[in-house]
N, C-alpha and C positions, 0 to 999 in steps of 0.2 A: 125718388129724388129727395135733397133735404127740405122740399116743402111739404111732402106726402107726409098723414098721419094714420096710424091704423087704430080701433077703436072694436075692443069687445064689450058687446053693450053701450055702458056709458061709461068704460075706464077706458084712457088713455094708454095705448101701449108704447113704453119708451127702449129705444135702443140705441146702441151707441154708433153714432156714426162711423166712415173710413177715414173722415179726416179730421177726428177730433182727439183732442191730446187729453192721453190719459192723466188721471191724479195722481200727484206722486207725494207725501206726508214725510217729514223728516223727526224723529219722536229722540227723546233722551231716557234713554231709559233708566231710573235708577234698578241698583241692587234691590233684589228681593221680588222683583217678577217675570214669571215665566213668558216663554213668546211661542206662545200656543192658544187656539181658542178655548182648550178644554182640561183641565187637569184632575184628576181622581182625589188629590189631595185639597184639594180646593187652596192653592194658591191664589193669588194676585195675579192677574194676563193683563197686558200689555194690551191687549185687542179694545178691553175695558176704558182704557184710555183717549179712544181716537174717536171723531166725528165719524155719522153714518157714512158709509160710500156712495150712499144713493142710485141703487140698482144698478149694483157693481158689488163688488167683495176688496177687505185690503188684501193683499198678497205681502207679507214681511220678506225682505229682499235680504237672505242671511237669518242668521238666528245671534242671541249671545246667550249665556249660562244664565244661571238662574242669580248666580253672586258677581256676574258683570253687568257693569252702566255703560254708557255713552249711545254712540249712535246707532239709531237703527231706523232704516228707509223701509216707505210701505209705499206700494203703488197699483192699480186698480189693471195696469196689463202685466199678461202671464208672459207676454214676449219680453217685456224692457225686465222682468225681478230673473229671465231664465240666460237672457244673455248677461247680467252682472252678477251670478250665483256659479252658473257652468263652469269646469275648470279648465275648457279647455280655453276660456276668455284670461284667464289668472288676473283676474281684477284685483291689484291691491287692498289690502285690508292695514290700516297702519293703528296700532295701539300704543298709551301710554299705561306701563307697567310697574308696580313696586312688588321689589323680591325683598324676602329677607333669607340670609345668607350667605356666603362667602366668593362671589361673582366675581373669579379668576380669572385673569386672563384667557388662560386653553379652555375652560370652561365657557364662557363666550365666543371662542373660535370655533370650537365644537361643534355649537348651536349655528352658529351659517355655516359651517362646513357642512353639515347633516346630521342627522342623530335616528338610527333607526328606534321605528317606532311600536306599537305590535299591529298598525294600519299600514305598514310601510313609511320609507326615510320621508321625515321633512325639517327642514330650514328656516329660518330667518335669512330674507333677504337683504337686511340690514338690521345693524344693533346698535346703537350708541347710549351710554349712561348720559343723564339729566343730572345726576346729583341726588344728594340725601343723608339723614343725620342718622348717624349709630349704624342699627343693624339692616334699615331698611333702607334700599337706595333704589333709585329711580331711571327707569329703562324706557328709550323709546324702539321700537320694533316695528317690523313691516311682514306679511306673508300675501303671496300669491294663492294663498287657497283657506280654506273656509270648513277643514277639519272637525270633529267636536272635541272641544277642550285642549286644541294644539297648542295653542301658546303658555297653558298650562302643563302641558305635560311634558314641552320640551325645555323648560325651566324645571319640572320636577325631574327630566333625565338627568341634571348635573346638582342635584340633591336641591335643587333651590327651591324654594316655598314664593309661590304666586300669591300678596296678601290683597292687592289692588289690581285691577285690571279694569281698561276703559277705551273704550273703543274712537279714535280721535276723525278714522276717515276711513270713506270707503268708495276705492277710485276715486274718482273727481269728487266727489261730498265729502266735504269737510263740517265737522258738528259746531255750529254756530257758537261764536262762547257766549251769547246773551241768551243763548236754548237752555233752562235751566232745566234741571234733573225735571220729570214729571210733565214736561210740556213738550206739546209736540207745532208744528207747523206748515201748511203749503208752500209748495214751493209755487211761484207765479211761472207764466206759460212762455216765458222768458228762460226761464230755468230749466223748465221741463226740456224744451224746443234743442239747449244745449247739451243736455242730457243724452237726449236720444240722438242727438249727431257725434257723440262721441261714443256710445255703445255701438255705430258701426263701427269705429275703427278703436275699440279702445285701449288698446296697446303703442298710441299715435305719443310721442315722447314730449313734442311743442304743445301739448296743453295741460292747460293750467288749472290748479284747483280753485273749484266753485266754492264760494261761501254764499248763499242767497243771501240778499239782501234786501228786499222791499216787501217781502213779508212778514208779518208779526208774531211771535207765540202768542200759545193758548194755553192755557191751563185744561183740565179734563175736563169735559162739557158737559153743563149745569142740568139735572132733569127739571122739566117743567112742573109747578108746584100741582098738586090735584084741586080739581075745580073743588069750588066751597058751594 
């Protein structure tokens, strides 16, 4: 029951209940770190960034490049990062893009009509420019799938160069705009609660993107100074 405690020796052993809600962390990632726990080149991880899990592990829901920022969700269940990862859910991914290049009209029709690719064809589900000065101009994009390097590479099929790339929303999370680069934050059990009621249906068209709101960022967490 959840008042039973089991205890080897004199340590407490802790597990997670069936009816407690998992943690789910929404981080900003800037450009220049990997989202992996381990890398041979000894970059900068992402994982380095976030509070313990507390006898739990994070799970990163998605990945981004090692030279894209914005959002990226971590959550301590393997079920809620597998149903918003899976392609057969096509969870929206929507990003804000700068190309530099000559972003044609047939060249943008291309890109949602399809573009093979050497992984097979994929799309933009929608495209619209934002605006920008000279040579570099400003694209907002959507894909149902979670590819490595698609939104790069199907801007590099019609010669364009990807110089910016940031990831704005993924399904219903949308990246807080007071979530500055570097900072990550919980979402409250409010948030979580709606979360996981739209991962069962989450192709459902009447709902609406979550921006959490009663949580606060953090900065990356301080290590405790050594005893003197």
């Amino acid at each position: 029951t959840h008042e039973d405690r089991i205890k080897v020796g004199e340590k407490l052993v802790r597990w997670a209940q069936s009816g407690e809600l998992p943690r789910v962390l929404l981080y900003h990632k800037p450009e220049g770190e990997i989202v992996s726990n381990d890398d041979p080149q000894g970059r900068p991880t992402v994982f380095s960034k976030l509070p313990p899990a507390r006898d739990a592990k994070w799970l990163a829901i998605g990945r981004l490049d090692f030279n894209t920022s914005g959002l990226l969700i971590f959550t301590t269940s393997g079920d809620l990062a597998n149903r918003m990862m899976h392609p057969r859910f096509e969870v929206e991914r929507e990003y804000a893009v700068r190309v530099l290049g000559e972003a044609t009209p047939a060249r943008l029709e291309a890109m949602c009509a399809g573009v093979p690719l050497d992984d097979g064809v994929a799309r933009f589900e929608y495209l619209e420019e934002e605006g920008g000065e000279g040579a570099n101009r400003w694209f907002r994009v959507l894909l149902k799938e979670g590819r490595n390097r698609v939104v790069r590479r199907l801007f590099e099929s019609q010669g364009l160069t990807v110089s910016r790339l940031l990831r704005v929303r993924f399904g219903i999370v949308a990246l807080p705009p007071r979530l500055k680069r570097g900072q990550f934050m919980a979402l409250t059990s409010a948030d979580v609660e709606r979360l996981l009621a739209w991962t069962a249906a989450p192709t459902q068209p009447d709902l609406q993107v979550m921006l959490p709101s009663a949580a606060e960022p953090h900065n990356r967490p301080r290590r405790s100074s050594p005893p003197r």
